[in-house]
ZAMARGU-4260 file (C-alpha; in steps of 0.2 Angstrom, whole numbers, plus 5000, padded with zeros to 4 digits):
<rodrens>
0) 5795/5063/4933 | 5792/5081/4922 | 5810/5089/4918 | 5818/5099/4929 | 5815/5118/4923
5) 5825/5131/4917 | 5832/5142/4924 | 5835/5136/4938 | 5845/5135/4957 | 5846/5123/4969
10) 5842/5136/4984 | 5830/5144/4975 | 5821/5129/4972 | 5822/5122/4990 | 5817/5138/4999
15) 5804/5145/4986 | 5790/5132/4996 | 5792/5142/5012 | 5788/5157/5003 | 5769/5155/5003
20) 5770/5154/5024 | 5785/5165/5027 | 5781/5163/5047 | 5779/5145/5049 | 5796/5137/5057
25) 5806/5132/5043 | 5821/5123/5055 | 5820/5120/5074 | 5836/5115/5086 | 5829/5106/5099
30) 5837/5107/5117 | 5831/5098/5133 | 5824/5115/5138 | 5819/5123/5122 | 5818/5126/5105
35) 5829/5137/5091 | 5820/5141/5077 | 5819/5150/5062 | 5804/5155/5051 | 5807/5153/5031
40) 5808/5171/5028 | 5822/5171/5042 | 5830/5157/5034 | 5829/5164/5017 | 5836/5179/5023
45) 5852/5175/5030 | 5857/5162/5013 | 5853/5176/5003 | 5864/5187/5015 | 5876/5177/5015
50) 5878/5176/4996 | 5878/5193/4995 | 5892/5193/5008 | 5902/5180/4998 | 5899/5191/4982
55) 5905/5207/4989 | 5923/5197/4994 | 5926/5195/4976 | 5919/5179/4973 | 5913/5174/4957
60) 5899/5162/4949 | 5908/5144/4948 | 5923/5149/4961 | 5925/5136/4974 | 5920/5136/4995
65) 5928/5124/5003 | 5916/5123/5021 | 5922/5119/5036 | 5911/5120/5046 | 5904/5111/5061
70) 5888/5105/5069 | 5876/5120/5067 | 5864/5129/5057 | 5877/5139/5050 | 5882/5123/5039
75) 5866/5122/5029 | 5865/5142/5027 | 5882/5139/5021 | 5880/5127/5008 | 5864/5136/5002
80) 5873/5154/5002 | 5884/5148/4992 | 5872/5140/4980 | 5864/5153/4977 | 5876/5164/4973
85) 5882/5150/4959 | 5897/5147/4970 | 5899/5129/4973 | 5902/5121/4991 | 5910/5109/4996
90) 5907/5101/5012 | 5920/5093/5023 | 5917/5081/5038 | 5919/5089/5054 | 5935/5078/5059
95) 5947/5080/5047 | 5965/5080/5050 | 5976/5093/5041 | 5986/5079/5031 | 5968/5073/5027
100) 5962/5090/5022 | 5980/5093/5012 | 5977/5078/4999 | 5959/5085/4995 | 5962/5104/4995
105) 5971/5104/4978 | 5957/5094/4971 | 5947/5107/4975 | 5957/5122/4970 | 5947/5130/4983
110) 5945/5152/4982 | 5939/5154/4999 | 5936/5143/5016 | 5921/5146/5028 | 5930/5142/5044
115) 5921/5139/5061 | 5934/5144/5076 | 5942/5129/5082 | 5941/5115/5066 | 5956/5110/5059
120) 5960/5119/5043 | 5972/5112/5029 | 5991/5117/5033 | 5993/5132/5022 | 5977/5137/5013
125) 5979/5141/5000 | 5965/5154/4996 | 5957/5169/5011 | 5949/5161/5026 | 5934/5167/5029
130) 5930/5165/5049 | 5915/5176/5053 | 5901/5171/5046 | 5890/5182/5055 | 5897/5198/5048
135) 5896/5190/5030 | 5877/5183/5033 | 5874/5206/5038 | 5874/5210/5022 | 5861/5216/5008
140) 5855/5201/5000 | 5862/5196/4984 | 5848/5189/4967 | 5850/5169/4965 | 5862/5164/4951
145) 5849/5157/4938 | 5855/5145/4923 | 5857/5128/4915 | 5849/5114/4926 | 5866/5104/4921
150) 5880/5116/4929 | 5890/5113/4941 | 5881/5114/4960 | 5892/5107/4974 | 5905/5093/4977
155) 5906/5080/4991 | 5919/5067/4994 | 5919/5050/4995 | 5930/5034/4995 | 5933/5025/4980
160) 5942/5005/4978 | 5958/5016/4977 | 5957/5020/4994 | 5958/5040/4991 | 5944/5052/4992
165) 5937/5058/4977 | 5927/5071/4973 | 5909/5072/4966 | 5901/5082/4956 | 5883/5087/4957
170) 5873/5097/4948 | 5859/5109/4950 | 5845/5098/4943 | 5850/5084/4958 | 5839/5092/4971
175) 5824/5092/4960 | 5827/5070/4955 | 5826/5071/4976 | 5807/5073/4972 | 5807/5055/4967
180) 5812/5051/4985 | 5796/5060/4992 | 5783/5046/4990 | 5796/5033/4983 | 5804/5033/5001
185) 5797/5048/5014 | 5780/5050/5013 | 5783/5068/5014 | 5769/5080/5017 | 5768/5099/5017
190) 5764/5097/5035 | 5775/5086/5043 | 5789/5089/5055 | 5804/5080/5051 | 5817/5075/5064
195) 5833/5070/5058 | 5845/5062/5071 | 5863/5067/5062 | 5875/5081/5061 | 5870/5098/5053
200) 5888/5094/5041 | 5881/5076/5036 | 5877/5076/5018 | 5862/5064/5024 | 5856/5076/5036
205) 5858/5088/5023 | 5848/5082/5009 | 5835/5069/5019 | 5835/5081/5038 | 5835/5098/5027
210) 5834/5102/5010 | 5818/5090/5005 | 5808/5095/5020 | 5811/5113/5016 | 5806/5109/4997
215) 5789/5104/5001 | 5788/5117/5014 | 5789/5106/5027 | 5796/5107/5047 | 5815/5100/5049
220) 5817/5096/5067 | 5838/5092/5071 | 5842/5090/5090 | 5855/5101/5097 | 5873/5096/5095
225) 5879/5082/5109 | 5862/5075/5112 | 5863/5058/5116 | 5850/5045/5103 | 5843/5040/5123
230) 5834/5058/5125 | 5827/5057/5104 | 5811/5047/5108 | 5807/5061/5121 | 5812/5077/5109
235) 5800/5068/5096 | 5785/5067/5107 | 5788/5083/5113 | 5790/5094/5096 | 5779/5082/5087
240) 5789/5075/5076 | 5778/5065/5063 | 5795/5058/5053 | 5810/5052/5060 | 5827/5050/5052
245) 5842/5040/5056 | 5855/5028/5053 | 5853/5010/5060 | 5865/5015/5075 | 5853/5026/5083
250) 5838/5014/5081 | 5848/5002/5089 | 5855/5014/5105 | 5837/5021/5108 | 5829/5003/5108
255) 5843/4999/5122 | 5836/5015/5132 | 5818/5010/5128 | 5801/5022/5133 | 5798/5026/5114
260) 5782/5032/5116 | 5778/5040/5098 | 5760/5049/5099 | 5763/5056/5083 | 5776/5047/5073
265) 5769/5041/5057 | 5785/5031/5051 | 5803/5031/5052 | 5817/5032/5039 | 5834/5022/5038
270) 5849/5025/5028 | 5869/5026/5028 | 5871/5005/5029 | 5861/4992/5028 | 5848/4991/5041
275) 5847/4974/5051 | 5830/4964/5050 | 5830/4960/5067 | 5834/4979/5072 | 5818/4984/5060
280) 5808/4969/5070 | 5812/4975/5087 | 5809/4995/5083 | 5791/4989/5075 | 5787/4978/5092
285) 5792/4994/5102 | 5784/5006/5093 | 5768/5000/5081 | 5779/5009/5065 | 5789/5006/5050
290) 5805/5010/5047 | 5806/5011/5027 | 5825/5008/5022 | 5831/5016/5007 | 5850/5011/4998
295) 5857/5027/4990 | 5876/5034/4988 | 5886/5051/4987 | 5884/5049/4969 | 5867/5048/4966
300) 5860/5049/4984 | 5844/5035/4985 | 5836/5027/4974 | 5829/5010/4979 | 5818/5010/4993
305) 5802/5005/5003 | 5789/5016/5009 | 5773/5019/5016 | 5764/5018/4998 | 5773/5001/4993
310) 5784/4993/5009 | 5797/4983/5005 | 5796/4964/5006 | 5803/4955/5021 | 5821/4953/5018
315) 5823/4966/5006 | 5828/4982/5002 | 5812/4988/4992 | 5808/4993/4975 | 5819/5008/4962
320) 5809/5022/4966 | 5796/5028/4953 | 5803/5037/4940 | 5821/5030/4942 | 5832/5019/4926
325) 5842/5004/4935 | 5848/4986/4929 | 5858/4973/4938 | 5871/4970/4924 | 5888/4959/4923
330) 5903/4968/4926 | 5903/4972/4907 | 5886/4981/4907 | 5876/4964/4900 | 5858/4961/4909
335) 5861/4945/4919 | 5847/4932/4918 | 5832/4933/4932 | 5835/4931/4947 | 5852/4931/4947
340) 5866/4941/4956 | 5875/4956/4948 | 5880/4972/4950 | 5865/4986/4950 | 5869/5001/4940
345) 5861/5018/4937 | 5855/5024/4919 | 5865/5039/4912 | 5849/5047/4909 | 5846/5049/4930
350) 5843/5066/4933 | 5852/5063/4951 | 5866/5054/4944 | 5881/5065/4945 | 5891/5073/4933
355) 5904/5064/4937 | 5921/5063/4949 | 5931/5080/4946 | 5946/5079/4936 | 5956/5092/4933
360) 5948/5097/4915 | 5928/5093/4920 | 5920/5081/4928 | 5920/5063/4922 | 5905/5050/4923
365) 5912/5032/4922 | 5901/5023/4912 | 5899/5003/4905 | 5889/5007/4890 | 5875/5018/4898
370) 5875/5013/4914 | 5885/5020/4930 | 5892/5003/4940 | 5888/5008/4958 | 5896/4994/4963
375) 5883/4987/4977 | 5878/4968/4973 | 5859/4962/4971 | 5846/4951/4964 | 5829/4954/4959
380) 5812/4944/4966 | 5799/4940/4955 | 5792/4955/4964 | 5804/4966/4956 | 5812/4971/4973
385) 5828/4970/4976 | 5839/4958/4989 | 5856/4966/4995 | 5872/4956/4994 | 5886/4967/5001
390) 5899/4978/4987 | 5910/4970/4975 | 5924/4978/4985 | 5931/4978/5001 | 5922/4996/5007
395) 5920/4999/5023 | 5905/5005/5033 | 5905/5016/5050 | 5891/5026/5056 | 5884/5029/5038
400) 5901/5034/5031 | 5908/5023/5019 | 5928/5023/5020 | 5941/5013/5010 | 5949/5002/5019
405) 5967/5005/5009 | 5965/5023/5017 | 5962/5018/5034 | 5980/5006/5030 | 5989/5020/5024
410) 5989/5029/5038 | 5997/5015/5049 | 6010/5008/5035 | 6023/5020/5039 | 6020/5019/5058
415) 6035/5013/5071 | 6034/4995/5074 | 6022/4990/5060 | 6029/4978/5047 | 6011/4974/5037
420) 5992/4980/5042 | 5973/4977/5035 | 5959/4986/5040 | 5940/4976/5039 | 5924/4975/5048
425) 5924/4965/5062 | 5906/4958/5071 | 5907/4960/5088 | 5889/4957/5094 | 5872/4955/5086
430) 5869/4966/5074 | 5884/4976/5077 | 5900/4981/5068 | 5915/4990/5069 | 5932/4994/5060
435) 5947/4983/5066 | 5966/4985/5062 | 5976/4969/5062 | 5993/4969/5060 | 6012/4963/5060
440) 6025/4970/5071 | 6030/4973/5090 | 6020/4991/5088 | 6005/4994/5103 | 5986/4997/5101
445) 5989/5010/5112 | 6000/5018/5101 | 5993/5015/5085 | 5976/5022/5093 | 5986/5038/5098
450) 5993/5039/5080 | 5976/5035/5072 | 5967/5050/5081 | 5983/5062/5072 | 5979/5054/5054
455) 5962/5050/5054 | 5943/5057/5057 | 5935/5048/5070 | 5924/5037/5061 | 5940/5033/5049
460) 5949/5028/5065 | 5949/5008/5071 | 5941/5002/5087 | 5950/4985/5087 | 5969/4984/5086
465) 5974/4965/5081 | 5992/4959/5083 | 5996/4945/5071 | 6011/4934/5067 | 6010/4939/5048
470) 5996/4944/5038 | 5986/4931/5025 | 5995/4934/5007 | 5993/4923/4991 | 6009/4917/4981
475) 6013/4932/4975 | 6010/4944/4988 | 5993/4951/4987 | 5983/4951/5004 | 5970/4937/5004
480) 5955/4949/5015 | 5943/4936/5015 | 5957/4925/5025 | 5960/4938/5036 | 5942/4942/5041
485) 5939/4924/5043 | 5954/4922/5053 | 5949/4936/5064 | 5934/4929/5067 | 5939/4916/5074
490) 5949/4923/5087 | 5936/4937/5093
</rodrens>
């Protein structure tokens, strides 16, 4: 793909499609009774109100926001208010504990919080909080912050093998590599009305729901908050929706409900974990469409996929997207032979690639040569596309999050009446998995479920709670988790 051009920001570039039809509906929150929607030019006009809000509190290009936020369309005015202003966002999940907001927040070295009334904020912020949002969007609007394509955009948070968050950073030239996704995964069109089934403050809403849809100066479609995946089939025949997005959960509870009559559905979309071939069977048997799966993650969002142009082979996860650099290399960064498994990593030369995880004097890209190790196992067909093997580490996932297991266990180690815990995915039905806590000592579930939901987020928190008489460790004490999931299996 062309270079991304310069000046440039992020905002600028994803609202400036909707300006050539300032009246179509830009984003639509749809309700058993109705629909909220906003134009472009309204949507244009409360991000650049709201930068100009932020601007007038003193903020500066490059400052922090840490957003806190919940499941609206304030998030996504947020996130681009700040963009454009050259502040940069940072998005927290809905959830968080204060302890969990205390260890990130001096990462951050936030200079102001957006607050919604009611979500948990850290235990002394340390900057202003900033809580109406209206009052800041009323404001005269502020010009975009143009410069470098490489500065510094937002940060998002993820789990690393050391079990704490860590966070990413993206730069502006990252929304314009998500044109790569448009054929190489969507199919997106101008005129297409895209629902996504996830939370406003989920990054994937945010890029795949939001942000590409806008670029091309397309429909967003996002049910309103508390609608259950049962009522999606009806809200996409009714608004039309021509695109569907989701991760594999919500394919799986809508088949359960069934009725998915889909006049206009063209295909759907799957991403957040790895989508079950039998689920894609049963969704193609009940509707007469695709699902096109795409792997991606927070620090380089997707890049290997099918899609409507070239559909993945049976069993895989499809082909690098036109225009991406990978290689499935050794752990030292050598090509293994054809065929064979290895580790897929990301050329440095990606223009979605991150600039790396925040340190405290820039961020830093880890790299084996030129390559970024993402850590997810595969091997190529002759074909070229790519079979999925699991991660080289013990990385959980839960309803499209990925969570390290070692922060799930340190949330319990210190608890009363636990001597020793482990935290793994547990298959409880077909198709189905969910995060289970086993452990040592004369402790509860009950209890430990009632400490988990003061120490974790609720997709962090376990569903299965596991006595055991002690734990699987080798010789010299390191916990053997391939024993333990195997044990466990046995039992349930």
């Amino acid at each position: 793909m062309r270079a991304c051009p310069a000046p440039f920001n992020l905002a600028d570039y994803v609202l400036s499609a909707g300006r050539a039809t300032p009246d179509k509906t830009a984003l639509a929150v749809l309700h058993a009774d109705r629909a909220d929607s906003w134009s472009f030019a309204r949507l244009e006009a409360a991000v650049l109100g709201l930068a100009g809000g932020l601007r007038a509190q003193g903020l500066r290009p490059g400052d922090r926001v840490l957003l806190r936020l919940g499941n609206t369309p304030e998030f996504p005015v947020a996130f681009l208010g700040c963009v454009a202003a050259g502040l940069v966002p940072v998005p927290t999940a809905e959830g968080l504990t204060a302890p969990e907001l205390d260890r990130i927040v001096p990462m951050v070295k936030p200079a102001a919080i957006l607050a919604a009334p009611g979500l948990t904020l850290p235990t002394a912020p340390p900057c202003p909080v900033l809580p109406d949002l209206a009052a800041l969007t009323d404001h005269s609007p502020a010009a975009y912050d143009m410069g470098e394509p490489d500065r510094l955009a937002y940060l998002v948070f993820t789990s690393g093998s050391s079990g704490q968050p860590k966070p990413v950073a993206h730069a502006h030239r990252a929304v314009w590599a998500r044109r790569m996704m448009w054929d190489g995964w969507y199919g997106l069109r101008p005129d297409d009305r895209m629902l996504h089934a996830g939370a406003f403050n989920w990054t994937f809403t945010l890029g795949t729901g939001l942000l590409d849809p806008w670029a091309i100066g397309a429909t967003a479609l996002i049910p309103a908050p508390g609608t259950a995946p049962e009522a999606l089939a009806g809200l996409m025949a009714q608004h039309e929706a021509t695109l569907f997005a989701a991760a594999p959960g919500v394919f799986r509870k809508m088949l359960r409900a069934g009725d998915l009559a889909l006049p206009h559905l063209r295909h759907a979309l799957a991403a957040g974990e790895k989508l079950p071939e039998s689920l894609r069977a049963r969704w193609v048997e009940a509707t007469g469409t695709q699902i096109h799966e795409a792997l991606g993650m927070s620090e380089c969002s997707t890049f290997v996929s099918g899609s409507p142009a070239r559909p993945a082979p049976e069993g895989t996860l499809g082909h690098p997207q036109p225009g991406r650099r990978i290689a499935i290399v050794t752990e030292d960064g050598a090509a293994v032979e054809d065929g064979e498994t290895g580790i897929l990593a990301i050329h440095r030369s990606d223009p979605g690639l991150m600039l790396g995880y925040l340190t405290e004097a820039a961020p830093d890209l880890p790299l084996t040569g030129d390559w970024f190790l993402t850590g997810d196992l595969v091997s190529a067909g002759a074909d070229g596309a790519l079979h999925y093997h699991g991660r080289r580490d013990d990385l959980l996932t839960t309803g499209g999050f990925r969570v390290s297991p070692l922060e799930i266990e340190a949330a319990f180690l210190t608890a009363p009446g636990v001597t020793d815990c482990a935290a793994t995915a547990l298959t409880v039905k077909a198709d189905t998995e969910v995060i289970a806590l086993a452990y040592a000592g004369d402790a509860t579930p009950d209890a430990l479920a009632a400490l988990a939901e003061t120490r974790l987020a609720r997709y962090k928190q376990p569903r299965l709670y596991i006595p055991l008489p002690s734990l699987p460790r080798s010789a010299n004490g390191k916990l053997d988790r391939r024993a333990l999931k195997r044990l466990l299996m046995e039992m349930t």
